[in-house]
C-alpha positions in Angstrom: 0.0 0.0 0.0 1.3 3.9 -1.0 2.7 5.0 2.2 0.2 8.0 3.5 0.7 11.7 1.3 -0.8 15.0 1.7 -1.0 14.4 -2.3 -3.8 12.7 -3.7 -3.9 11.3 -6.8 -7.1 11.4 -8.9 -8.3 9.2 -11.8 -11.1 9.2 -14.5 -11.3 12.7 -14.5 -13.3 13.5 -17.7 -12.5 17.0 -20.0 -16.2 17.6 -18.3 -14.3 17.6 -14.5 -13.1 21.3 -14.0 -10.7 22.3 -11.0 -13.4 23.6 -9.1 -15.2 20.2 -9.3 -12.0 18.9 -7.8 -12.1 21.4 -5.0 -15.1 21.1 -4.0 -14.9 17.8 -3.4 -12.0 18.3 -1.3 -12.6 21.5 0.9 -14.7 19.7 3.2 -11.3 17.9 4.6 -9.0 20.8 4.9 -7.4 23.4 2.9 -5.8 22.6 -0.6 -2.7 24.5 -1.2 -1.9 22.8 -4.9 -4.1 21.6 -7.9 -2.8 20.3 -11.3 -4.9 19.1 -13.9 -2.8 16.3 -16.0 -5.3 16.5 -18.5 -3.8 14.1 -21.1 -4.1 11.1 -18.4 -7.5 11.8 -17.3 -6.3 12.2 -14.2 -5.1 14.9 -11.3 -2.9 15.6 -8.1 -4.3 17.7 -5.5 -2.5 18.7 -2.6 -3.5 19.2 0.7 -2.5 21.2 3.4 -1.4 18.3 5.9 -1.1 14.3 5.6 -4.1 14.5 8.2 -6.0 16.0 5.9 -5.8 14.1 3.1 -6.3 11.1 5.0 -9.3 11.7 6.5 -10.7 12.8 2.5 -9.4 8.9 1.8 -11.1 7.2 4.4 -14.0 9.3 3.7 -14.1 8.0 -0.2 -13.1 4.4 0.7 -17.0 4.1 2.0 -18.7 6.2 -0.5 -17.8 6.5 -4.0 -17.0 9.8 -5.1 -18.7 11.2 -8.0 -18.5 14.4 -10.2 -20.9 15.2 -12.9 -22.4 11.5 -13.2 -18.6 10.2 -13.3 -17.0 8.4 -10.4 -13.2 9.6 -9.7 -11.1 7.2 -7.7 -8.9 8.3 -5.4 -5.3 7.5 -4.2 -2.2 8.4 -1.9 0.3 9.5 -4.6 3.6 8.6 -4.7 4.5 12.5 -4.4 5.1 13.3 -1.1 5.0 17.4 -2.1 4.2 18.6 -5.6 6.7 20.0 -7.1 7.2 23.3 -10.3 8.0 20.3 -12.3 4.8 18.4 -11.7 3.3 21.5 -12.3 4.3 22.1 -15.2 3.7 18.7 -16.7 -0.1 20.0 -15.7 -0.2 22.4 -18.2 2.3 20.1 -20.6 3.9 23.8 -21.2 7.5 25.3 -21.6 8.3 27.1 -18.8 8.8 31.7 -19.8 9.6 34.8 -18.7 5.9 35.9 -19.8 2.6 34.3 -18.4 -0.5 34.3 -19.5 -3.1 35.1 -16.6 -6.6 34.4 -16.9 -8.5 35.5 -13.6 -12.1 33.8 -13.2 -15.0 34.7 -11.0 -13.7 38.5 -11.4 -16.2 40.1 -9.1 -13.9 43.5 -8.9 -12.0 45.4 -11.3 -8.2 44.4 -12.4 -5.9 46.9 -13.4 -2.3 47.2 -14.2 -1.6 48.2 -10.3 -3.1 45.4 -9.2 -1.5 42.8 -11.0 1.9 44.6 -10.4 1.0 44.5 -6.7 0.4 40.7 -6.9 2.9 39.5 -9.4 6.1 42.3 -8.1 7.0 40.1 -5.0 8.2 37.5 -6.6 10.4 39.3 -9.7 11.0 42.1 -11.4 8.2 43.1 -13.4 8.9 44.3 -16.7 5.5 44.6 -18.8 1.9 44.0 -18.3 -0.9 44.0 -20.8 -4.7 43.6 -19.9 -7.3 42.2 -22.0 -10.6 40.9 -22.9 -10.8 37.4 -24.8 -13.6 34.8 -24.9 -11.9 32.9 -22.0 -12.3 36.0 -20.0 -10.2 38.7 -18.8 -6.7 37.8 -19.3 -3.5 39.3 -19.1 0.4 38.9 -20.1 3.1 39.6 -17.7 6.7 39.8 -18.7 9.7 39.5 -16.2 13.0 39.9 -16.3 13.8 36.7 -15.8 12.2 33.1 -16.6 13.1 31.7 -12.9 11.2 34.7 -11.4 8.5 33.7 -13.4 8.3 30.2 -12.5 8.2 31.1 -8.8 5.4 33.1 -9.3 3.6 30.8 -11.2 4.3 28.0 -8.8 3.4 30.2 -5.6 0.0 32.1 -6.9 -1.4 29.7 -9.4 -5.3 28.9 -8.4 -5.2 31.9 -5.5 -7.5 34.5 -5.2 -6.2 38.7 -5.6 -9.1 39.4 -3.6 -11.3 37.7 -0.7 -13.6 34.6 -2.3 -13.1 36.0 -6.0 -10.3 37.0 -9.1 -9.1 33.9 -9.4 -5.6 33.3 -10.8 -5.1 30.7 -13.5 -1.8 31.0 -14.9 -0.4 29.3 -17.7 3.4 30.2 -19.7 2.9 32.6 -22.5 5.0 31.3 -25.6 5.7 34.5 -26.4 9.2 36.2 -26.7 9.0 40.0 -26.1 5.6 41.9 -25.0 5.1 44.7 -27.3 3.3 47.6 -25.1 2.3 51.0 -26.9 0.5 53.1 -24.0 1.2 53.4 -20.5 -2.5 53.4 -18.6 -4.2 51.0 -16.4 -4.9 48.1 -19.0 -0.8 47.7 -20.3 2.2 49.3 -19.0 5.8 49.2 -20.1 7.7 49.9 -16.4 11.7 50.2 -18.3 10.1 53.1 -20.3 7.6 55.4 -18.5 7.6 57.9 -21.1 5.4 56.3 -23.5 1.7 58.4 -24.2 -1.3 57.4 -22.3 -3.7 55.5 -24.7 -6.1 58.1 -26.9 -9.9 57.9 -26.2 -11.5 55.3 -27.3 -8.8 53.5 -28.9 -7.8 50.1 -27.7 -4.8 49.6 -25.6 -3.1 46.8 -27.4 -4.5 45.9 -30.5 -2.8 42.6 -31.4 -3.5 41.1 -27.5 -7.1 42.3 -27.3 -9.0 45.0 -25.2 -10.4 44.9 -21.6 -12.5 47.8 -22.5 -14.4 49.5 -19.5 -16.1 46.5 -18.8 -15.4 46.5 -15.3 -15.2 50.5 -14.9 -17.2 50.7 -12.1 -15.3 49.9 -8.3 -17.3 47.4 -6.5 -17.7 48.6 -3.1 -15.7 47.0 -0.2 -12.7 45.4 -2.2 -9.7 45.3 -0.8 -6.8 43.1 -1.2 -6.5 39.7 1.6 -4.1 36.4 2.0 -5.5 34.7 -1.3 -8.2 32.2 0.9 -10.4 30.5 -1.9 -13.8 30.2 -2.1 -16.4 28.4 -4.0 -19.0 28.8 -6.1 -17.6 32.5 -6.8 -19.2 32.9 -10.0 -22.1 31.7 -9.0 -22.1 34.7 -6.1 -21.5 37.1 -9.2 -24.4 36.1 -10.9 -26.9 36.3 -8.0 -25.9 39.6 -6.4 -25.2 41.6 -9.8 -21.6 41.8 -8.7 -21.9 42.8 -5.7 -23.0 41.0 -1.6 -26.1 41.3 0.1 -26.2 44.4 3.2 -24.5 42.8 6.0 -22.2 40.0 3.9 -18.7 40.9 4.3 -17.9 38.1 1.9 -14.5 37.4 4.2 -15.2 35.0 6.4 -13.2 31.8 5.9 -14.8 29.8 8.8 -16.6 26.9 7.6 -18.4 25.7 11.1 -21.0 27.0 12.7 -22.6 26.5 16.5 -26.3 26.9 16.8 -27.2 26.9 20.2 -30.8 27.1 22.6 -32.3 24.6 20.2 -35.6 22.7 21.5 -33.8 19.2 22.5 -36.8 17.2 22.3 -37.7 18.2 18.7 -34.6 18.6 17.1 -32.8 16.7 15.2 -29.6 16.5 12.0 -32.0 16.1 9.3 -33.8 19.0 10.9 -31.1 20.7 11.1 -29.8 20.3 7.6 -33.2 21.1 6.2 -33.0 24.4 7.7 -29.1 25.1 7.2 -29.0 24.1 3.6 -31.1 27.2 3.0 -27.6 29.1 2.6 -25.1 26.5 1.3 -24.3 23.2 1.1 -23.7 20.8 3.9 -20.6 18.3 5.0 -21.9 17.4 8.4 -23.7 18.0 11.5 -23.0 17.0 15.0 -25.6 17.4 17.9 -23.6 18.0 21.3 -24.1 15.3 23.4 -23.5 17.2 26.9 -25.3 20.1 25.8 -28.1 19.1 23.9 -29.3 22.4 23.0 -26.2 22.4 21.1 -25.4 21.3 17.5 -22.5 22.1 15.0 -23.0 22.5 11.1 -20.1 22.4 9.1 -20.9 24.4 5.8 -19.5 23.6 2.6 -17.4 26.8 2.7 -17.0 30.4 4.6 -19.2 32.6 2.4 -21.8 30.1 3.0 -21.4 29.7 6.6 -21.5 33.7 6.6 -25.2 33.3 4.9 -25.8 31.1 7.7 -25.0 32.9 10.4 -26.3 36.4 9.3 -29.8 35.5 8.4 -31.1 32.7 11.1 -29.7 34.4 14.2 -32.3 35.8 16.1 -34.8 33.3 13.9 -37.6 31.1 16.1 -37.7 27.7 15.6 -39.9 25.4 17.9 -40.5 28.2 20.5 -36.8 28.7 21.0 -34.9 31.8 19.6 -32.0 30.4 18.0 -28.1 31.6 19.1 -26.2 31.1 16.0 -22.2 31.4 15.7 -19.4 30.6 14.1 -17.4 27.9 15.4 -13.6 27.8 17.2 -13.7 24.7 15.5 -12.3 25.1 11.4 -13.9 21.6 10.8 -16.1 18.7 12.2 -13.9 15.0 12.7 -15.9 12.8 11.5 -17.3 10.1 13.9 -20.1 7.5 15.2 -21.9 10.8 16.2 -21.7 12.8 13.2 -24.1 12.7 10.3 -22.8 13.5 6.8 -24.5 14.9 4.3 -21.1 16.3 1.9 -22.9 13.8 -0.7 -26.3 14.1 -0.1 -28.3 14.8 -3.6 -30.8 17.1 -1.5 -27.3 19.5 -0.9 -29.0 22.7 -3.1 -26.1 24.1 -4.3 -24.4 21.5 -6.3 -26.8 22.9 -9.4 -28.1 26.4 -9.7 -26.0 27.3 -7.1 -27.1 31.4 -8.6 -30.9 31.0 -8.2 -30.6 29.2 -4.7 -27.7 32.2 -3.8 -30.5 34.6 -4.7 -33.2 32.9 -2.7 -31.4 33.2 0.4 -33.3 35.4 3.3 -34.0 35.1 6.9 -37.2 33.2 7.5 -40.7 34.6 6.5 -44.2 33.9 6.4 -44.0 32.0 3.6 -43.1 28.9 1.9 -42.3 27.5 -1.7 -42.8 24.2 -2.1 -41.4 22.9 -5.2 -41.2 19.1 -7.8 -44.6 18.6 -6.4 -46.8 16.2 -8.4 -48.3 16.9 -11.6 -51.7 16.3 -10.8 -51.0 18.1 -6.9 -54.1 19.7 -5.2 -54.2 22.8 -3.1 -56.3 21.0 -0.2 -53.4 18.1 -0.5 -50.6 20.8 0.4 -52.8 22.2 3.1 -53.4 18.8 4.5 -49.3 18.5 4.4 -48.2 21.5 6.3 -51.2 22.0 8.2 -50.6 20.7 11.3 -47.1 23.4 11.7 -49.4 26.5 12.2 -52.3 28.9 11.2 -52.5 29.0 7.0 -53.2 32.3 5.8 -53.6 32.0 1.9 -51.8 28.6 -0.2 -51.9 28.8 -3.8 -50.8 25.6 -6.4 -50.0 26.9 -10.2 -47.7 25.7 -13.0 -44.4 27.5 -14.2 -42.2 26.1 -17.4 -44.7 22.9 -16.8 -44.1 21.9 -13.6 -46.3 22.5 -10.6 -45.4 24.2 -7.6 -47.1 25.7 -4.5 -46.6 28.9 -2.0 -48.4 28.3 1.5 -48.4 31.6 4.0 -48.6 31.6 7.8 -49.5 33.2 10.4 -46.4 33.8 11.2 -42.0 33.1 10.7 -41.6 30.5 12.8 -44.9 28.4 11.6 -43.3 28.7 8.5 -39.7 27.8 9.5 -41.3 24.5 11.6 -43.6 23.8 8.0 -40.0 24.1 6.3 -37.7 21.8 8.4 -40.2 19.3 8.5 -41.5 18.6 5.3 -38.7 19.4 3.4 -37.2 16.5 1.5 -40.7 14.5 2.5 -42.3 12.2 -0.2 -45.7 13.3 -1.5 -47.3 10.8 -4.2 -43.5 9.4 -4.9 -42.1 13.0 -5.2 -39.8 14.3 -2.8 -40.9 17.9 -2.4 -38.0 20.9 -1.9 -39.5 23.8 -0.3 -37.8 27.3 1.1 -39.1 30.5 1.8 -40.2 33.2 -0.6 -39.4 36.7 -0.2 -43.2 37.1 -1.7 -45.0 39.5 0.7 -48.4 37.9 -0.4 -50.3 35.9 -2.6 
């Protein structure tokens, strides 16, 4: 047997499989500090941050078959004890350069020459930069003065973020020889000649590279520059919130567990729990505390998530107890006889439309959504379902894109939490019905 590595080797990993897949996978078990795709194998080596970590991720997968996109990965010690630049490097199957090509994903903020100089300056002498806009993204060359300083650079910030849970680095050797920059301004900049002329209006800044445009002209509020801590599902952030978080989301939190204390003890229980929690993200596993059972930690599928958690159920009212909720000392949950896991549960929301369900998130209301109902579904059949959690108000069933759904208003929020936690996930007529609240003030 391999001898235990804080490298894991992957296999099967289809063209469909993107690093993000990988991650998520992953980030449940601790922090992953390397990632190289070797496409031409099928295959990848992911490392972790410790040999702890990665050991609890394989005794994890050696009772429950991991699975991305339909396809099942398997899941090894490598025979790396550390990756390596050169393993790296085999990743992209590219000749290592004094230029590199940057592509930054999930760009949530603006990127300018300054910034990039800021990032990419510690680990070289910068020479050139040119920004642009391509159908892969924004993207942008970065010339040092030396190839070594550019491998180190490469090696240390590949897959990090420039700022807190978004602009993600994905950098690749350029096999260009000499960066050609025209204009000094803050889409290219030539820093062994600062005389040359600012760009003209509304001319492109390099015309043979592309042009960023003004695209992102307009300063998101809040940004500001942090130690690189990734997070998931950043796009998928973008999308719901136009760019930028909802009032009260810092969107910098990196812990992943929260503690929800003054829970009713005699009504409570994981699935409960996870009903309720997975509201906001998606869920690894939840522990009830066993000499305070008013007491029950949630690990989340990542910080931003956790944040969700945490800012919009405090306070909330949940089998006449007002619940206490926190983050965690704790960074993660050890897995155990009195832990349930849910990290591959198929009722997790955010695996798939991980926007609309970001957008969907609120503190609890008056009113529920209760969706994959039944075709041939009746109003009095949803009443008789929920019924028994409070006073109904109004319920309405209609059809949308041709499949029925349902919204059913209380009295009041906590009838509607108690309806929520436990009849989602239920089976009605052999559908399992998904329900959350709706930010509709009536019907």
């Amino acid at each position: 047997m391999t001898e235990p590595s804080k490298v894991i080797h992957v296999r099967n990993v289809g063209h469909e499989i993107s690093e993000n897949d990988l991650l998520q996978l992953f980030q449940p078990f601790g922090v992953i500090t390397k990632l190289v795709m070797l496409r031409a194998k099928n295959q990848a080596l992911l490392q972790m941050q410790d040999v702890p970590s990665a050991v609890n991720a394989l005794q994890f997968y050696a009772n429950i078959q991991p699975s991305i996109r339909g396809r099942n990965v398997y899941v090894q010690f490598s025979s790396h004890q550390e990756l390596t630049t050169m393993d790296q490097s085999q990743g992209r199957g590219d000749e290592p350069n004094r230029i590199l090509l940057v592509t930054i994903h999930h760009m949530l903020y603006p990127i300018t020459v300054d910034v990039l100089y800021q990032v990419f300056s510690p680990h070289g002498s910068v020479e050139k930069i040119v920004t642009f806009q391509k159908s892969a993204g924004f993207q942008a060359l970065i010339q040092y003065q030396s190839r070594q300083s550019a491998v180190m650079a490469r090696s240390t910030l590949q897959g990090r973020n420039i700022y807190d849970g978004c602009c993600q680095l994905d950098i690749q050797f350029s096999n260009l020889d000499e960066l050609q920059v025209n204009y000094n301004n803050d889409r290219s900049r030539d820093f062994t000649n600062p005389n040359l002329p600012t760009e003209q209006k509304g001319r492109p800044s390099q015309p043979g590279y592309g042009d960023a445009g003004n695209m992102y002209a307009a300063q998101g509020s809040g940004a500001r520059a942090v130690g690189f801590p990734q997070m998931a599902n950043a796009a998928a952030i973008a999308a719901a919130f136009g760019g930028g978080l909802p009032p009260g989301i810092t969107g910098t939190n990196d812990r992943c567990t929260v503690l929800v204390s003054n829970l009713n003890p005699d009504r409570i229980d994981e699935d409960k729990l996870f009903n309720l929690f997975s509201i906001y993200g998606n869920i690894v596993r939840i522990k009830l505390l066993r000499n305070k059972p008013d007491h029950a930690l949630i690990q989340m599928g990542d910080g931003f998530q956790a944040e969700l958690a945490v800012h919009f159920l405090k306070g909330a009212m949940l089998f006449g107890k007002r619940l206490e909720v926190n983050f965690s000392k704790h960074p993660n949950i050890t897995q155990g006889a009195d832990t349930h896991e849910y990290v591959s549960s198929n009722l997790n929301r955010f695996n798939r439309n991980a926007a609309k369900n970001y957008r969907y998130c609120c503190s609890p209301t008056k009113m529920i959504h209760l969706s994959t109902l039944p075709q041939d579904i009746t109003e009095e059949e949803i009443v008789n379902l929920v019924e028994e959690h409070g006073t109904i108000v109004n319920s309405k069933v209609f059809e949308m894109n041709g499949k029925k759904q349902a919204l059913v208003q209380f009295e009041n929020e906590e009838q509607a939490t108690e309806a929520l936690v436990c009849k989602h996930a239920s089976t009605l007529s052999g559908s399992v019905i998904r329900i959350s609240f709706s930010q509709l003030q009536n019907i």
